[in-house]
C-alpha positions in Angstrom: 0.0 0.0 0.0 3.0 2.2 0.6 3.8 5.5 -2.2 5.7 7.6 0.9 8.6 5.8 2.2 8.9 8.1 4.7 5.7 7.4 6.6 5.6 3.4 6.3 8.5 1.7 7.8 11.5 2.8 9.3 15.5 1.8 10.1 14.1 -0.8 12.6 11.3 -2.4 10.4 13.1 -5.2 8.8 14.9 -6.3 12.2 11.6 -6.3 14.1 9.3 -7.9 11.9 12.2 -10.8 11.0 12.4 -11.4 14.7 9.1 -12.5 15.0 8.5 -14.3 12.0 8.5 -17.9 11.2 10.9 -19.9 9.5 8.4 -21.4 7.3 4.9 -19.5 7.4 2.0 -20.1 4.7 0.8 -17.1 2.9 -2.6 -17.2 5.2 -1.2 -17.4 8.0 0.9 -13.8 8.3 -2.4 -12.2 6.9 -2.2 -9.6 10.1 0.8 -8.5 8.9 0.8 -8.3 5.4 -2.1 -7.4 3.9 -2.5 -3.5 4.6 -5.8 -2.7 3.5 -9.3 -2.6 4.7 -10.7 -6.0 5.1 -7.3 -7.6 4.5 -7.0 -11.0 2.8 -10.8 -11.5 2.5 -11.0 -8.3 0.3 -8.0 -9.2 -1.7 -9.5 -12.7 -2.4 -13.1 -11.1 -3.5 -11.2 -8.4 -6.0 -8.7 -11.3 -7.8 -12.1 -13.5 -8.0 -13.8 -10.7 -10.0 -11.5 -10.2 -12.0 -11.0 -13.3 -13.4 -7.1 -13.9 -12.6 -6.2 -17.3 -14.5 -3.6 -19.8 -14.2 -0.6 -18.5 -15.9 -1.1 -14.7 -15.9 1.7 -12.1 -15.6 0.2 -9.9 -12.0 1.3 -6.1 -11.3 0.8 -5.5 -7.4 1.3 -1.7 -7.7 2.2 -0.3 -4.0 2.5 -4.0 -2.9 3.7 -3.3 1.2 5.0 -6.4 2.4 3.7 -8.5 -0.7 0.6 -10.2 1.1 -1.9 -9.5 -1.5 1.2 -11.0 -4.2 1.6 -13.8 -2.4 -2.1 -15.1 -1.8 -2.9 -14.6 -5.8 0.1 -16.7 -6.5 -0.5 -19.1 -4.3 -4.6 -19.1 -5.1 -4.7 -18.7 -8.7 -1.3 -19.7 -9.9 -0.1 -16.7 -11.2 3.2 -14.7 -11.1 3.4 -11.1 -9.5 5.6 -8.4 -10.1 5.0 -6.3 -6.9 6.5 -2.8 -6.3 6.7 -0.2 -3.5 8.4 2.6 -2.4 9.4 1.9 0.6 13.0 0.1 1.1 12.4 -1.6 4.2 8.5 -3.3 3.5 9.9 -4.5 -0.1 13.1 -6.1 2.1 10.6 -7.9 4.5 8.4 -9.0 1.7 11.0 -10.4 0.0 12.4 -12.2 2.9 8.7 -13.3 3.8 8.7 -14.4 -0.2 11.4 -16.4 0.5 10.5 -18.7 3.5 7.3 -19.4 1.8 9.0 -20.6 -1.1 7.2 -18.4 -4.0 10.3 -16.9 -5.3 9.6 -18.4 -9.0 6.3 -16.8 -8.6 6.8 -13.8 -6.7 9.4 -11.0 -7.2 9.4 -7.5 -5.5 11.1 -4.8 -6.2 11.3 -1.3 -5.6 10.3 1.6 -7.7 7.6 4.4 -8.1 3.7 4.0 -9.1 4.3 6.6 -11.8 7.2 5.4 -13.4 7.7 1.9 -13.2 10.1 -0.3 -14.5 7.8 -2.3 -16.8 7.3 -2.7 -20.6 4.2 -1.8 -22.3 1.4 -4.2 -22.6 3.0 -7.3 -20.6 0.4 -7.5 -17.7 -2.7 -8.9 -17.9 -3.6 -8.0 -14.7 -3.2 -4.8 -12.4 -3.9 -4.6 -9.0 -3.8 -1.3 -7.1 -5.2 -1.7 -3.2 -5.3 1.8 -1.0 -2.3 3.3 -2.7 -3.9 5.8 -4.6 -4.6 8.0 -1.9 -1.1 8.5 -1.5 -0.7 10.2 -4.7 -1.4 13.4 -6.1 -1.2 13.0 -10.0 -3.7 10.6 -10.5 -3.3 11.2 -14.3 -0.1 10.3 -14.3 -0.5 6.8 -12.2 -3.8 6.0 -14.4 -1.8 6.0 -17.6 1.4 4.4 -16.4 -0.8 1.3 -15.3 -2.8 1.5 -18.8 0.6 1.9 -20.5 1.9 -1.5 -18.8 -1.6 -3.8 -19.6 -2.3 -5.3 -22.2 -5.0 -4.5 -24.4 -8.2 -6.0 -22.6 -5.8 -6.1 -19.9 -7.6 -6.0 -15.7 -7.6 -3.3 -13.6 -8.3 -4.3 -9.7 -8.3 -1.0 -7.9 -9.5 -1.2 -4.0 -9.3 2.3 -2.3 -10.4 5.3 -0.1 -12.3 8.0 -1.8 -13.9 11.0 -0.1 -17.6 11.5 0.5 -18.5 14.6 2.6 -15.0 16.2 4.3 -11.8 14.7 4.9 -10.6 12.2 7.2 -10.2 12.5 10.7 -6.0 12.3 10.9 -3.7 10.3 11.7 -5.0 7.5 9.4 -2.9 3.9 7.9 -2.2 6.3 4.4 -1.0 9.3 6.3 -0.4 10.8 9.6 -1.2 14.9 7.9 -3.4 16.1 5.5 -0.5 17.3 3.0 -0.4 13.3 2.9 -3.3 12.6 1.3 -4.8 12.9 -1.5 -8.5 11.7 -2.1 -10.6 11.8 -4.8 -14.3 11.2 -4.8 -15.8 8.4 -6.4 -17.1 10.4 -9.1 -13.5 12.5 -9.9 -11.9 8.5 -9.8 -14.0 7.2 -12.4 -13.3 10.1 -14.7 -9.9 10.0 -14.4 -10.0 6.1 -15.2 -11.6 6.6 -18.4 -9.5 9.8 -19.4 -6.4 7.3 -18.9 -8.3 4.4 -21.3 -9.8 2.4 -19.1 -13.2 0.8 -19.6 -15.1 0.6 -16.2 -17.0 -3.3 -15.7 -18.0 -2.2 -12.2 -17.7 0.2 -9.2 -18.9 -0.8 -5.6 -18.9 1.2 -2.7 -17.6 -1.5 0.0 -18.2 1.0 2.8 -20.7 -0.9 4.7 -18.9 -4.5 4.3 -15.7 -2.8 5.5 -17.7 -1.3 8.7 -19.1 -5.2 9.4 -15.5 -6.3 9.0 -14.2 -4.0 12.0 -17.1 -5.1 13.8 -16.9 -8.4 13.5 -12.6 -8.2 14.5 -13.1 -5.9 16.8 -12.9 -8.4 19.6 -10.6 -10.9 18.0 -7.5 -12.3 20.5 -3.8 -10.6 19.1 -1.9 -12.8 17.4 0.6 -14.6 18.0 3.1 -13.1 15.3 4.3 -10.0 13.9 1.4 -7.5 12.7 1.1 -4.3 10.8 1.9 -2.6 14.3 4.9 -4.5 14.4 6.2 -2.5 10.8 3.9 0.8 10.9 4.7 1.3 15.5 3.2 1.8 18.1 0.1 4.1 17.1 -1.0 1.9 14.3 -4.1 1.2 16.2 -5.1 4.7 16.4 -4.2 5.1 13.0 -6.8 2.5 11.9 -9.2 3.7 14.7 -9.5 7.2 13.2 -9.6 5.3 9.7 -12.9 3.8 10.7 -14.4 6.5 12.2 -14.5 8.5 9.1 -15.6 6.2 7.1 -18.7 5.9 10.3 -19.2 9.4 10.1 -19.8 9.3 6.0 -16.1 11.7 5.9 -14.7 9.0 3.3 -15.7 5.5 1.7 -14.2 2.4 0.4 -14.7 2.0 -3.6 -13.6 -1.6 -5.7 -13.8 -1.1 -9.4 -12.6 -3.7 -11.8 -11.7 -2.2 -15.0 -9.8 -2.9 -18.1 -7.7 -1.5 -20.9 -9.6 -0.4 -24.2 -8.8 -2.5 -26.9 -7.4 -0.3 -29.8 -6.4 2.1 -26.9 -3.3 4.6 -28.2 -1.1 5.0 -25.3 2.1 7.1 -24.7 5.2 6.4 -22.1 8.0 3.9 -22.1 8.5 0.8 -24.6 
């Protein structure tokens, strides 16, 4: 999910998640650590289900954290993922996490910017984008780098925070100050989507399943195992607690579209 390296992860990161990490974990089970977005492997399983991810396919985790969401689709759907991030330490962890659950040949991260990534035109079939984009102010720019790197009729899985009546109540997971963020409402999203060449198949608004989902954790035991507290500190907690009261008091939402590249579509940027 990560766009600011300065905000996730820091100089201890790698050294404390490591220490508590197992020596061979599944890809389910570090799911409190890894996947850093609402409604964590469950939503990540909905989103590669609609959009058809096959056996075979070439995956783009754009803002890929630790690599959870990478992991689970390769493991699930046997595909390979390209994920990248930002942020030195989380691509060092999830590369190190990669490695003790033996998905290397299936899983390779790396690190390097939304808006200019180090990927040849029309070689992924699939894009996924989960709660990065608030992260990043040119949203033109981002849209046509990831419709620049799909192939024509190529997926689009994008799972983020959009705002609805104000802003959100701060410090949240994406950013502890405002000059952090950088929402778009659902309506400005879907524009830009198209003016980058993408077709829309669907947008939901996942506000009220995300709400049931902190309800329904709210009260779960802590695990056992590093979590996202253990690379984001000590406040992560609050971070998520303000998270879900804004989406409560109607300041922000939760939007999934699936998308995909227009075939015929005339794109410019790198070969």
């Amino acid at each position: 999910m990560t766009t600011q390296p300065d905000h996730y992860g820091d100089d201890g990161t790698v050294d404390r998640v490591l220490a508590l990490l197992p020596t061979r974990p599944s890809p389910r089970a570090l799911a409190a650590l890894d996947q850093f977005h609402t409604r964590g492997a469950v939503a990540t399983a909905e989103l590669a289900s609609r959009a058809g991810l096959q056996p075979g396919w070439l995956v783009l985790d754009v803002g890929c954290g630790l690599g959870g969401p990478a992991r689970q689709v390769a493991d699930r759907f046997g595909v390979c993922v390209v994920g990248c991030d930002l942020s030195q330490p989380f691509v060092a962890v999830g590369q190190e996490i990669t490695r003790r659950c033996g998905l290397e040949d299936q899983v390779r991260l790396m690190v390097a910017s939304a808006t200019a990534l180090p990927v040849n035109s029309a070689t992924m079939d699939a894009v996924m984008v989960q709660h990065v984009t608030m992260n990043i102010h040119d949203r033109s720019t981002l849209y046509a780098e990831l419709a620049r790197v799909l192939r024509p009729g190529g997926v689009l899985v994008c799972h983020d925070i959009v705002q609805k009546r104000g802003p959100p109540i701060y410090p949240v997971p994406w950013a502890r100050m405002p000059e952090q963020s950088h929402l778009l409402t659902t309506a400005q999203t879907l524009s830009a989507l198209a003016a980058s060449g993408f077709q829309v198949d669907h947008a939901r608004d996942e506000t009220a399943v995300s709400l049931a989902w902190f309800a329904a954790t709210a009260g779960a035991p802590p695990s056992d195992g590093p979590t996202l507290a253990t690379a984001m500190g000590r406040d992560f907690p609050t971070l998520v607690a303000n998270h879900r009261r804004s989406l409560e008091s109607g300041a922000t939402a939760v939007l999934s579209v699936i998308a995909r590249r227009a075939v015929g579509s005339v794109l410019g940027g790198a070969p």
